[in-house]
N, C-alpha and C positions, 0 to 999 in steps of 0.2 A: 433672568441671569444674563451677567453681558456677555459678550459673545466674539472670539478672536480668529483669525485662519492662519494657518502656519500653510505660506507656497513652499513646499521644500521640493528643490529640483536637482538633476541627475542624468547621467547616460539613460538609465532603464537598462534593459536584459531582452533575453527570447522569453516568449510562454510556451514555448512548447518548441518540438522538431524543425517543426514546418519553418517557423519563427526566425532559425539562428542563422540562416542567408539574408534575408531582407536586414534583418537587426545588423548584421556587418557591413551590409552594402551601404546602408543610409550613415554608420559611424567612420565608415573609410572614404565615401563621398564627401564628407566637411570638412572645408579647410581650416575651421575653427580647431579642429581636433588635429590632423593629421595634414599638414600640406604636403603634397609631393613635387610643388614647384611646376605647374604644370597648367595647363586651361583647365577650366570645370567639363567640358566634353571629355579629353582626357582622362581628369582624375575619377571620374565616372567610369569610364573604362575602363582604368585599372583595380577600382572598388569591386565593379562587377567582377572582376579576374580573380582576388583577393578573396571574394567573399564566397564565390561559388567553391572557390579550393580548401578553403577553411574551414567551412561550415560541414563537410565531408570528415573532415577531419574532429572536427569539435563535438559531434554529434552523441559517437560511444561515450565520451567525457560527460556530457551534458548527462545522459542517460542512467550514468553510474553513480553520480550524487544523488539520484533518489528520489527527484523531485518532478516523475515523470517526464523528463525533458525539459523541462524550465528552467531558468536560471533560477538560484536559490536565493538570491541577493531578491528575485521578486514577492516573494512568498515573507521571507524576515524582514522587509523592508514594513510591509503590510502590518505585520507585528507588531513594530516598532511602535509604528503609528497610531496603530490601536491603544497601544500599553501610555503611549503620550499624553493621548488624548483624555484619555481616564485620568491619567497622576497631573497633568497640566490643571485639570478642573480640581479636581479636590486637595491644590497644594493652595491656587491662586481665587476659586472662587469665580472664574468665568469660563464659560463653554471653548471648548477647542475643535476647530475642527481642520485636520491634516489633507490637502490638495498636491496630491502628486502630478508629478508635470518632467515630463521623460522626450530628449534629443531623440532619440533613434528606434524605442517603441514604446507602445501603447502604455498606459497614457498619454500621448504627444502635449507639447505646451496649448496645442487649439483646443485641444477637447479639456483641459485643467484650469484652461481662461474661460471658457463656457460655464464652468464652474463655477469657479470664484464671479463672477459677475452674476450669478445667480444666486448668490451667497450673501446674506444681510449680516453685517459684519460691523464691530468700531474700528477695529485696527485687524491690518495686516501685514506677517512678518517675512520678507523676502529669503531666502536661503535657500543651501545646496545641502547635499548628503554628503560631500567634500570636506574635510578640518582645517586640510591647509588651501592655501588660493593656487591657483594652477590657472594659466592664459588655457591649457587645453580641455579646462573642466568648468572653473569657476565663472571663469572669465564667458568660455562658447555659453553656458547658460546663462548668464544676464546677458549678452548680445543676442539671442537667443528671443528673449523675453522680450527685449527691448524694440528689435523690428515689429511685434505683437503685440505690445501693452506699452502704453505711457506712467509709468511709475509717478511721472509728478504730475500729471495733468486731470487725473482724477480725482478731488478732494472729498467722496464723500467717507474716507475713514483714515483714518492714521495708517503711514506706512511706516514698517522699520526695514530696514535692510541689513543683513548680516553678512559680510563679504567670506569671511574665513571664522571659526570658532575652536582652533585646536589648543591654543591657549587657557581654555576655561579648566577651572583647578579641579573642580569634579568629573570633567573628562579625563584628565592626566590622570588622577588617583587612581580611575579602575583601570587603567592602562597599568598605573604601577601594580597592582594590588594583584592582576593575572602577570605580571612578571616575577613577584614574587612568590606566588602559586607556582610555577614552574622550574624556579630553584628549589621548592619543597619537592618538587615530582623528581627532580634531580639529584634531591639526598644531597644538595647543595649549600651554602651560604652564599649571597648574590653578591661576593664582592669575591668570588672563587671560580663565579659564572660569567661566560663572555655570550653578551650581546648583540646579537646581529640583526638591525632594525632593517626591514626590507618594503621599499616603499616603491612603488608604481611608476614607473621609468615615464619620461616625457620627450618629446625631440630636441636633439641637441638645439637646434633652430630656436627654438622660442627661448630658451635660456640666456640664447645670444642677443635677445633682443630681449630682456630686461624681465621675463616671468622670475618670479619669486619664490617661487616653488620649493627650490633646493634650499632656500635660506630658510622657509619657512620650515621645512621638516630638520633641517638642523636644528633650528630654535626650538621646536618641538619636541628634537632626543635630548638636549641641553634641561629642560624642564622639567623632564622626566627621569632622567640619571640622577637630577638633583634630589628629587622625592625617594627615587630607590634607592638612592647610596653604590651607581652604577659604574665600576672601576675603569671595566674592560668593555670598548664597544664598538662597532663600528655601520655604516648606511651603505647599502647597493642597493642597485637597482631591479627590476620584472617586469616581465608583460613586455617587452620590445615587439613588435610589429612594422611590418611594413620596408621599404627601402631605401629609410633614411637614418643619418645617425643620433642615436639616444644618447640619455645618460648613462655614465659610469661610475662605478665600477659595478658591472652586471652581478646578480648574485649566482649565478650558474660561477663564473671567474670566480669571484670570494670565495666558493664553499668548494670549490676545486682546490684553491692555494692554501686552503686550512690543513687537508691532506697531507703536506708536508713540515706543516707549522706545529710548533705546542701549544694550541688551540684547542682545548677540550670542553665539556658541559653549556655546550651553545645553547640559547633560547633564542629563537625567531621573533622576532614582533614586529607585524605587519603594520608599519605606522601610518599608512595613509589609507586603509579598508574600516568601514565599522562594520562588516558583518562577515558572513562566510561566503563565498562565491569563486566560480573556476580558480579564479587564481589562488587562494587558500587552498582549498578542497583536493584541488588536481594538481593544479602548479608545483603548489608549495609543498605538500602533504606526498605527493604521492609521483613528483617528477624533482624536485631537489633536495629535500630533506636526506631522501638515499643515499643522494652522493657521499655523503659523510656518515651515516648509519651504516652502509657495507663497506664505510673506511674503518668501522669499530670506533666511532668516535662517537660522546653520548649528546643528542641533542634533540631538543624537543619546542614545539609551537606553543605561544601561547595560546591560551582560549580565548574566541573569538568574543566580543562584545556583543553582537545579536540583540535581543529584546530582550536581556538582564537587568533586574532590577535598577541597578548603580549606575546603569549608562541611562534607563530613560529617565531616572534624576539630574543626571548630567545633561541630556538634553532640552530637559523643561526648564532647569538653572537659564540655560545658553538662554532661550527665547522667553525669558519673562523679563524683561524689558517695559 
């Protein structure tokens, strides 16, 4: 049977306690992610500063999702891949096998290029865990790659490259199909319910110099209100870090200013995440959601995508190419 490698790469997570310092030190170190405008000896220092206080801080968080200290996004990511590899082969007819390749931990891209180069393969398909493109995600991982791997220099197997994939029509569906699950949990009709898409904030910096990011999650809620019939809706931001300025409008501000607005039967949909991790789990679930549930307003998350059926059809759609 012939035989394919899906490189899918990503931030990574902690595996454990121990884990969730060094995991921040080496994600607040790169200036690919976060520049703080500064030397690399500097911003070293302030990662160091950043990550020892946080990691203190992140730690009970980590502990209380139940995945023994690990980030959960590593454990479902795993999943994923599993559930892929299976439906990838028995929809198409050749072998799949999924090479995780992780910024900031383990797996690292050295130990996932060791891999693949060990890997007898026809073709393989370059991408991120990412939908939309981001200079702080999409982008740090092919420059990433690209100091470590010659993408066009190797000819013994077809390459594909997939920059961004949140347009594909079976990704959006099951995006619509848990939004519309959520106006039933609502005792709703979705065109009664207001939408508040919460996507993963980035430095104002890189916006200003031309990442795409916000257009592309616009385009993305655009495509999807069209499939749901989405009236009422609106994008903020999460996850801000560090001490420099992000995007707006934060969704801490949004779900504060609903408070006094006739804004009722909210659904959250996290458009830039495919699975559950801190920021769902904690963030969203369990430090904003309240602000408006102890305002007596009704509002509820969608369900996360994770390794459900309909997304990893949605994803072996994306890479059969």
């Amino acid at each position: 049977m012939k035989k394919d490698v899906l490189f899918i790469m990503g931030m990574g997570g902690p595996d454990s306690i121990e884990a969730i310092e060094p995991f921040l030190f080496n994600l607040f170190s790169d200036k690919d992610i976060i520049d703080f405008r500064m030397g690399n000896i500097l911003q070293k220092f302030i990662a160091k500063k950043i990550a020892k206080k946080r990691s203190k801080k992140l730690a009970p968080e980590y502990l209380k999702m139940g995945y023994n200290g690990a980030s959960p996004q590593n454990i479902i990511h795993r999943k994923i891949f599993n559930a892929l590899e299976k439906h990838y082969t028995e929809t198409t007819g050749r072998n799949l096998t999924v090479i995780e390749a992780n910024c900031y931990y383990h797996p690292f891209f050295e130990e996932a290029l060791n891999v693949l180069k060990n890997t007898e393969c026809e073709k393989v398909i370059f991408t991120t865990v990412y939908p939309q493109y981001s200079f702080t995600t999409v982008k740090a991982c092919f420059n990433r790659l690209a100091k470590l791997y010659n993408i066009t220099g190797d000819n013994k197997y077809k390459k594909v490259v997939i920059p961004y994939w949140y347009e594909n029509e079976k990704y959006c569906s099951a995006i619509s199909k848990r939004i519309s699950a959520a106006a039933k949990k609502l005792n709703k009709n979705i065109e009664d319910c207001h939408i508040l898409y919460s996507a993963h904030s980035v430095p104002l910096s890189y916006v200003e110099k031309g990442d795409p990011y916000p257009e592309h999650v616009r385009h993305h809620v655009d495509i999807i209100n069209k499939i749901t019939g989405i009236k009422s809706f609106e994008i903020a931001y999460q996850s801000k870090v560090g001490p420099v300025k992000w995007l707006k409008p934060t969704m801490i501000e949004t779900l504060e200013s609903y408070k006094e607005k006739n804004i009722d039967n909210i659904i959250i949909v996290p458009i830039s995440f495919i699975s559950d991790h801190i920021e769902t789990l904690i963030e969203l679930d369990e430090q904003l959601i309240p602000i408006l549930k102890n305002a007596g307003k009704n509002i509820v998350r969608i369900e996360s995508l994770n390794d459900s059926p309909d997304f990893i059809e949605a994803l072996s759609n994306i890479i059969t190419i």
